[in-house]
C-alpha positions as CSV (number, residue, x, y, z in Angstrom):
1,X,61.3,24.4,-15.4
2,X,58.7,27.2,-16.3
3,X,58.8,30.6,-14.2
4,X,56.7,32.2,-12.5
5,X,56.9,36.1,-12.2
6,X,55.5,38.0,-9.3
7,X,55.8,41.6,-9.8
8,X,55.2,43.2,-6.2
9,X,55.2,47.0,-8.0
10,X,51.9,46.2,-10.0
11,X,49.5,46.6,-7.4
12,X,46.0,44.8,-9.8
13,X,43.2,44.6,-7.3
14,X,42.6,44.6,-3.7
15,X,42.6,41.2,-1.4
16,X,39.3,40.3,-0.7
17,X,37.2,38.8,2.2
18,X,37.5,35.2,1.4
19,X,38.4,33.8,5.2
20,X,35.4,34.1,6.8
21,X,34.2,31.2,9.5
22,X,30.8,29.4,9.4
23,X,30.5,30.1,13.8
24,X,32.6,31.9,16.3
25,X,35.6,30.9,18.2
26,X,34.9,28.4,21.5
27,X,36.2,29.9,25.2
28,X,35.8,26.3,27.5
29,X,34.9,25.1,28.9
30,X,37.3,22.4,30.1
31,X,40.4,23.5,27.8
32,X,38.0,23.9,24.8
33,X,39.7,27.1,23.6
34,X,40.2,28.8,20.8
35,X,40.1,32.8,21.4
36,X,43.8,33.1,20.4
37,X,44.3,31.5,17.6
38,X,41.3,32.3,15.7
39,X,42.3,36.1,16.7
40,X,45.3,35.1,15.0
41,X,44.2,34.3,12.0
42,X,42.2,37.6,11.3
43,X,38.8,35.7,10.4
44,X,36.8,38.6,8.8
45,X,33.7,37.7,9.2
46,X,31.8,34.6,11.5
47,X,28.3,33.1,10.1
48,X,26.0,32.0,13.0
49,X,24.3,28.6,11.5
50,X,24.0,25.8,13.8
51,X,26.1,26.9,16.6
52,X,27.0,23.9,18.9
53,X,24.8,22.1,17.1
54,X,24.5,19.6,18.1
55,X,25.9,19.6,21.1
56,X,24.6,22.9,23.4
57,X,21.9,24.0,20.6
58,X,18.5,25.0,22.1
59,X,20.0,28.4,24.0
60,X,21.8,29.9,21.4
61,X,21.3,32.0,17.8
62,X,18.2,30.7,16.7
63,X,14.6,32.5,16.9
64,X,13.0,30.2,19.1
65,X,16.0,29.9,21.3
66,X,16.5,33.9,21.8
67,X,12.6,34.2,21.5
68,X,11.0,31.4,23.2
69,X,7.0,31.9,22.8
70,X,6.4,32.7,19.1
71,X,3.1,34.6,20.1
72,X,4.6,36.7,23.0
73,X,4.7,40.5,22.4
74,X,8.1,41.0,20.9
75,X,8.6,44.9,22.0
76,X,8.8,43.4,25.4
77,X,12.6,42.6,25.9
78,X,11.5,40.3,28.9
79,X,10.1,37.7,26.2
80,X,13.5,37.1,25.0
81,X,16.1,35.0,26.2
82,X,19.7,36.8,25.1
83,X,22.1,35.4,27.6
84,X,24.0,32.8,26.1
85,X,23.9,33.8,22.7
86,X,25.2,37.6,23.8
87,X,28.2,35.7,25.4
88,X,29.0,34.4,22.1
89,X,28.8,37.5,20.0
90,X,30.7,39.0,22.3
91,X,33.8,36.7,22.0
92,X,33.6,37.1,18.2
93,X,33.6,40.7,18.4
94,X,36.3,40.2,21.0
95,X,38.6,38.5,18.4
96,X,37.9,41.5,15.8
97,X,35.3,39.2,13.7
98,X,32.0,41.2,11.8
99,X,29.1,38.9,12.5
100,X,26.7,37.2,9.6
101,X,24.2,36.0,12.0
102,X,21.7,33.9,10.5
103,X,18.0,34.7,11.3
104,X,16.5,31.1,11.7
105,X,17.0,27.9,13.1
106,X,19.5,25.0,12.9
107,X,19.4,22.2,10.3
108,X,17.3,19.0,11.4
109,X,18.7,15.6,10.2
110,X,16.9,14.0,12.9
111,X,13.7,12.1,12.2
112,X,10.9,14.2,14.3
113,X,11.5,18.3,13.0
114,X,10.7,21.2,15.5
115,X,11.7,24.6,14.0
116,X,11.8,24.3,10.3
117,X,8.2,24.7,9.3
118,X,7.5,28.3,7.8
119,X,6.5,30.8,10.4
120,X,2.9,31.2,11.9
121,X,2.6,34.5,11.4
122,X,5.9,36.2,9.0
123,X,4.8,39.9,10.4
124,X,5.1,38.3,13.9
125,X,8.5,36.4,12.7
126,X,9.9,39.9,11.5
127,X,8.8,42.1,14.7
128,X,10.7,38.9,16.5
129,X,14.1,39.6,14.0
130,X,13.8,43.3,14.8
131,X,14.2,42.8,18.1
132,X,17.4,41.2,17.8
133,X,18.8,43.4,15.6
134,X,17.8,46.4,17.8
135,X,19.3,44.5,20.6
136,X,22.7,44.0,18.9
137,X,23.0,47.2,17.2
138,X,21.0,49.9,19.0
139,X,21.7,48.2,22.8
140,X,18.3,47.8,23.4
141,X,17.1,45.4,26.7
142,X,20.7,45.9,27.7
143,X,22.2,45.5,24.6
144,X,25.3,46.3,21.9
145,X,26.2,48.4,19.3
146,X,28.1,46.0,16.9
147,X,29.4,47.3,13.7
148,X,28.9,45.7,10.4
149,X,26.7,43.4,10.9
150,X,24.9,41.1,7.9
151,X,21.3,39.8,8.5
152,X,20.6,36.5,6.3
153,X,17.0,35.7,6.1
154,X,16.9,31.6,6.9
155,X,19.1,29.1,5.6
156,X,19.0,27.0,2.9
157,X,14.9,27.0,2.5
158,X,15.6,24.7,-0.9
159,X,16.5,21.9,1.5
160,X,12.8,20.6,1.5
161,X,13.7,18.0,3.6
162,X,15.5,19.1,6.9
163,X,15.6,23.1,6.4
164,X,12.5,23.9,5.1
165,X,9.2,22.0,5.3
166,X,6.9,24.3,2.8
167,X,7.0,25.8,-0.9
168,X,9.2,27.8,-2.7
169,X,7.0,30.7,-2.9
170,X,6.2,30.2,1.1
171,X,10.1,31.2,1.2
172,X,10.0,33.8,-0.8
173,X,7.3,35.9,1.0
174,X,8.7,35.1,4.1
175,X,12.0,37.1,3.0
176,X,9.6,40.1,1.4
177,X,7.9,40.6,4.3
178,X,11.3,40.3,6.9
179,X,13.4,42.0,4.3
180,X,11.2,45.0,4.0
181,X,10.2,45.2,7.5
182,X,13.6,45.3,8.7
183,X,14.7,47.8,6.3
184,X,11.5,50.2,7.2
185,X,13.2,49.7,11.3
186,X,16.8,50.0,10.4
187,X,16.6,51.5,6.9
188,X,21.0,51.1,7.2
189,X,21.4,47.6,8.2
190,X,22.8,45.0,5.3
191,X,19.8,42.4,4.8
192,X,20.1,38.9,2.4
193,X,19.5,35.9,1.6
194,X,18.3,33.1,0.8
195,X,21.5,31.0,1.4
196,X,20.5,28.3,-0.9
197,X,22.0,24.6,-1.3
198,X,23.7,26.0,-4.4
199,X,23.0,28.9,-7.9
200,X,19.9,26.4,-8.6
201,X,16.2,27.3,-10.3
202,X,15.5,28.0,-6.4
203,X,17.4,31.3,-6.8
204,X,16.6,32.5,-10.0
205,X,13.6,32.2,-9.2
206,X,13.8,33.9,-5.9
207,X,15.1,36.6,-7.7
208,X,11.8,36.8,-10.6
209,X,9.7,36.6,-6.9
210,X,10.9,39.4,-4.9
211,X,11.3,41.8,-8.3
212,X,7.5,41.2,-9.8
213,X,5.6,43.6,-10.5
214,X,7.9,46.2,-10.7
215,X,8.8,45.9,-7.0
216,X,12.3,45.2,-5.7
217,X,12.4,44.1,-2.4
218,X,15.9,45.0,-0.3
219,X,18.8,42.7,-0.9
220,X,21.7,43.7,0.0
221,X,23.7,40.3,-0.6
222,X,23.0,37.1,-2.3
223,X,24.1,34.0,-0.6
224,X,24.4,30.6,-1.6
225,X,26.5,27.3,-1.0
226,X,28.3,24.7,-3.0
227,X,30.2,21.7,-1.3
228,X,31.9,20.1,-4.0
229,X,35.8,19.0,-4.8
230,X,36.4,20.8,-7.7
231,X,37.4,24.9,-6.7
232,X,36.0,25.9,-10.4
233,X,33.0,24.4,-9.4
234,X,32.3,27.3,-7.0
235,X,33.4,29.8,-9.3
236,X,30.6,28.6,-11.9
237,X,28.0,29.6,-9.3
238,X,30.1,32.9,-8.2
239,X,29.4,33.9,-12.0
240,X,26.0,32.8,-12.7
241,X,25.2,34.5,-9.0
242,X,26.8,37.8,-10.2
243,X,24.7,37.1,-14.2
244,X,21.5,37.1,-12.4
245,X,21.9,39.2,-10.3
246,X,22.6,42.1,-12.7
247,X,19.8,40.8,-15.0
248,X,17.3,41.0,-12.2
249,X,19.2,44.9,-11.6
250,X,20.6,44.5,-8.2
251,X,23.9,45.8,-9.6
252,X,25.5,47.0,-6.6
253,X,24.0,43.4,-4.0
254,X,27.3,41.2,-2.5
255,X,27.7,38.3,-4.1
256,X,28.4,36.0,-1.3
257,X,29.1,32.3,-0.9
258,X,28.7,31.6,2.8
259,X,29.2,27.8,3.2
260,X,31.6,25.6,1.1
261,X,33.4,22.7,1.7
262,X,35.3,19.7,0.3
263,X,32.5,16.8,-0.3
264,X,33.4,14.0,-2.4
265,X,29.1,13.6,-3.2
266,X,26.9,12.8,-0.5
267,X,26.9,8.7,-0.7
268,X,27.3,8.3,3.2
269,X,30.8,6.4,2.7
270,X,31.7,9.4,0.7
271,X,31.0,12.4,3.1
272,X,32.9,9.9,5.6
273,X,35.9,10.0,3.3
274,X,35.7,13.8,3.1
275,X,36.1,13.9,7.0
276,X,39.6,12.6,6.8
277,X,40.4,14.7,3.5
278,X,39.2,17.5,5.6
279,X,41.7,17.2,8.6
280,X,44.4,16.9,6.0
281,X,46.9,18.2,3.8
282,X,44.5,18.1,0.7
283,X,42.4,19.6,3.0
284,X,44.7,22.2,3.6
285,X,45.6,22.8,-0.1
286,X,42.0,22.6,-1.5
287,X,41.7,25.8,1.2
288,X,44.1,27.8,-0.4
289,X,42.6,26.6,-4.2
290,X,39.7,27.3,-3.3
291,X,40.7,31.4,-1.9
292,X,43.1,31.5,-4.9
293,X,40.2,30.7,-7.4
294,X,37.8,33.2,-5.7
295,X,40.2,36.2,-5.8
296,X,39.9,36.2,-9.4
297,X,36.0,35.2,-8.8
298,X,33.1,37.8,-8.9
299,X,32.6,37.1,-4.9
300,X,32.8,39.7,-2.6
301,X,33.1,37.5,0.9
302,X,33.5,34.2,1.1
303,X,32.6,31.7,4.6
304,X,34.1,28.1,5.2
305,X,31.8,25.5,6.9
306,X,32.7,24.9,9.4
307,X,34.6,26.2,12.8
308,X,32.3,24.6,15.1
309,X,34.8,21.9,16.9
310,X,32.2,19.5,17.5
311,X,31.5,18.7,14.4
312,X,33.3,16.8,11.4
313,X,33.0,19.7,8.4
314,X,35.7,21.8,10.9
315,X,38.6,21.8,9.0
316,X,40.4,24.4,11.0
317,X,40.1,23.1,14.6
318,X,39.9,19.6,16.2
319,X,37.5,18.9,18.6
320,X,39.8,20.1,21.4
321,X,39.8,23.6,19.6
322,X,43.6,23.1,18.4
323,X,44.4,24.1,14.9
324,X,44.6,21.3,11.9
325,X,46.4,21.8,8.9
326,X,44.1,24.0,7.2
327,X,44.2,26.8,9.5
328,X,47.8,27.0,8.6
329,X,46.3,27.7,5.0
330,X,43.9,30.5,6.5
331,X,46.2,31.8,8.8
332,X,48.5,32.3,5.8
333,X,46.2,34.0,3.6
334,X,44.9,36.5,6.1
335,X,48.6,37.7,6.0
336,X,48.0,39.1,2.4
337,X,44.9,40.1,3.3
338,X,46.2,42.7,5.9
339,X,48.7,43.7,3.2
340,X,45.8,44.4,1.3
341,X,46.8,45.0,-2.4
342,X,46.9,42.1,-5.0
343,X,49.8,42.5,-6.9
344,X,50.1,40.7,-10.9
345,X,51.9,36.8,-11.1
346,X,52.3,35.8,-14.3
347,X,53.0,32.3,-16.0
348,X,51.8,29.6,-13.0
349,X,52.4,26.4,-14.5
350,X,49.1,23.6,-15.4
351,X,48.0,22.5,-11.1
352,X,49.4,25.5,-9.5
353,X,47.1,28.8,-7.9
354,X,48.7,31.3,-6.4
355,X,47.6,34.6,-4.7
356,X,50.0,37.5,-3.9
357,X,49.6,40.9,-2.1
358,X,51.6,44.2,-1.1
359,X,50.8,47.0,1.4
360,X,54.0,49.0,-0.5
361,X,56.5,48.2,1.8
362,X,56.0,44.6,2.2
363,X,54.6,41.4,0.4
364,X,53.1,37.7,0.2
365,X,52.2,35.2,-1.7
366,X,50.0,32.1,-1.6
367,X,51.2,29.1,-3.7
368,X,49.3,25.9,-3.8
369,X,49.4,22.2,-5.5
370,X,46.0,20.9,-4.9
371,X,44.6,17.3,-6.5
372,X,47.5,17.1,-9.2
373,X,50.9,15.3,-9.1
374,X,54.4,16.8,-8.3
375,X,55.1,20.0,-9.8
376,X,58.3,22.3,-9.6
377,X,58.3,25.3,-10.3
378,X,60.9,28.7,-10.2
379,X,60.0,31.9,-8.6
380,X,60.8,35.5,-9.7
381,X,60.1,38.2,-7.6
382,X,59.7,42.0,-9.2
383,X,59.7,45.2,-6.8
384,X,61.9,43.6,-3.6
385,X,65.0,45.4,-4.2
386,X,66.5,44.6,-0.8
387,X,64.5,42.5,0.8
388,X,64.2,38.5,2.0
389,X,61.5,36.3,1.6
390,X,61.0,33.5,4.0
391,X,59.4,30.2,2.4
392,X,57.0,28.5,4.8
393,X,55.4,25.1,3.5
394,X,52.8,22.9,4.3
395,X,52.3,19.8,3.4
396,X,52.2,16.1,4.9
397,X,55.0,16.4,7.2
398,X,55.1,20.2,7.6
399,X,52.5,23.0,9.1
400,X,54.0,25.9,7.4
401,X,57.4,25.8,8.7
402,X,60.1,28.2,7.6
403,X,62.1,26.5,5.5
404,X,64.4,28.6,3.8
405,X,65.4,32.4,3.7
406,X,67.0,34.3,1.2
407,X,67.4,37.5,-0.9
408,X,64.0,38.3,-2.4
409,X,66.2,39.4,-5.7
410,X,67.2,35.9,-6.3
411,X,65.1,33.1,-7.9
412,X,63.1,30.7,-6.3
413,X,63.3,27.2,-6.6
414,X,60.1,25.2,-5.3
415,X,59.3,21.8,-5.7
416,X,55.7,20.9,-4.8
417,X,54.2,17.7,-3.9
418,X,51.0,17.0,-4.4
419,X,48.9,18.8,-2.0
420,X,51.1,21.0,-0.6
421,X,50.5,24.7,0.3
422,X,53.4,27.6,0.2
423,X,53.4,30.7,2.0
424,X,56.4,33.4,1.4
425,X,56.9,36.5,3.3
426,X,58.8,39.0,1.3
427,X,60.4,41.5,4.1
């Protein structure tokens, strides 16, 4: 049986961001309620892209929600409609979340499309944006002064068919004009996009578009998607992002991958089998492969689709806001996260990942056996000189349990079905 060493003394990195939620955590009505646990699980950061969609969207996030009459005069905070949507942002900032809040609309699968069509007017569009950012981050028209937020110009603008009815290059001077207006307002706030379908010709070029002619529009982050079941599949992207973006010379832009998900491909009796794999222990474990694999990535934040309980992608929560398997796989990773230093493992066997963190005093780790058969393996923990470590699994018949407890000096012996998650707390 091979071993695996974990040296807690040999701090090697720093955890990073990778827990972030596509939406914000629900409060009701009617028992639909999820403040405490989502607190719970430290989520880092909360995307706002279709929010209740598409149950309760039409008051909420989008432009023509917050801002109902394009051609109204947008320094005139009576012309926007804030309510609902300020109720939201306020439970996320309640629960300790940094906001990505999308400036757009809402995908449109349906058969008539409302809100996706480039805007009339892109100056208009971006005196629109400013006003929401100056509302949550300057309190104006009785406002807030959130921290931290990211502003993501549109979402997914290659998705020609229910995202974005016009060109490429209609997309791209959209984002110069919004990017650079917003920056000339707030010259400190952290503007990106273009949150593509995935790191297609759409991006690269993108990239060629908002450099040419010796100009270089702001970007502060790059984000794109990938919904695939293969974890390296992400990391391709993560490293062709990064390539490009230090051949285009935005050295020091995020790299961040802001929707990703298990999809088998998008046959419709495929994405309906990815539903159930979702809600369940694979689910759970391709979680954990997929935060494991990123850690090493060049990603600086990474957001799950979904948290949204009404719909199918929300791996975390049910539709009554009560917490599936996976969370137990988020949960667990925001634990070394709030240790905070990545500390070296050395010799993981052929199907295994593993993360595992420090904050000098105590540690973690994040084992997982995603998509490949029965593996055992033996731990050997470095740097816990008396200390225990608790073993909490996961798998088909367990949501992270404790299930043993001993000195953190002796070896380790795991055995790992298929698809089966392990978190151990070193104390």
């Amino acid at each position: 049986m091979k071993e695996v060493s974990v040296d807690f003394s040999r701090v090697v990195g720093k955890i990073k961001p990778l827990h972030g939620l596509n939406a914000g955590p629900r409060n009701g009505p009617h028992g639909v309620y999820n403040m405490d646990t989502y607190r719970a699980a430290g989520i880092p950061y909360a995307r706002l892209h279709d929010i209740l969609y598409p149950y309760g969207a039409g008051h909420y996030v989008d432009i023509p929600c917050v801002f109902p009459d394009f051609y109204a005069d947008p320094s005139n905070p009576e012309n926007y409609d804030f309510q609902l949507t300020d109720d939201y942002l306020r439970n996320i900032n309640d629960c300790g979340t940094k906001i990505i809040y999308r400036l757009g609309v809402s995908i449109e699968h349906f058969s008539k499309k409302y809100h996706i069509f480039p805007p009339a007017d892109y100056l208009q569009w971006s005196k629109i944006c400013a006003g929401i950012v100056r509302h949550y981050t300057q309190g104006w028209a009785n406002g807030f002064y959130y921290k931290d937020m990211m502003w993501e110009i549109w979402n997914e603008p290659d998705g020609h068919k229910n995202m974005w009815i016009g060109t490429d290059e209609q997309y791209y001077e959209l984002y110069v004009t919004a990017a650079n207006y917003l920056k000339s307002c707030f010259p400190d706030i952290v503007v990106g996009g273009p949150a593509a379908t995935r790191c297609n010709d759409f991006v690269r070029n993108f990239l060629a578009y908002i450099t040419k002619d010796g100009k270089k529009t702001p970007l502060d982050f790059l984000s794109w998607h990938r919904y695939t079941t293969n974890p390296e599949e992400i990391v391709a992207h993560a490293k062709l992002a990064r390539q490009w973006l230090d051949e285009f010379g935005y050295t020091e832009t995020l790299n961040v991958v802001d929707e990703w998900n298990y999809v088998i491909s998008w046959a419709e009796a495929d994405v309906t089998e990815s539903y159930r794999v979702i809600e369940s222990a694979k689910g759970a474990a391709y979680y954990a492969a997929v935060v494991c694999e990123l850690q090493a990535a060049p990603v600086d934040i990474s957001v799950y689709y979904g948290a949204e309980v009404h719909q199918p992608w929300s791996g975390l929560f049910n539709r009554y806001a009560q917490p599936l398997k996976m969370y137990y796989s988020a949960y667990a990773f925001n634990q070394l996260y709030m240790l905070g230093g990545e500390v070296q493992v050395n010799g993981l066997p052929q199907g295994l990942r593993c993360i595992a963190a420090t904050d000098g005093l105590t540690g973690g780790l994040l084992l997982t056996n995603y998509n490949s058969d029965h593996r055992k393996a033996v731990l050997k923990l470095y740097g816990v000189a008396g200390k225990r470590a608790e073993v909490h699994l996961l798998d088909t018949t367990h949501d992270m349990e404790k299930i043993d407890d001993l000195p953190a000096e002796e070896s380790i012996n795991l055995s790992l079905p298929e698809d089966s998650v392990v978190w151990i707390r070193v104390c």
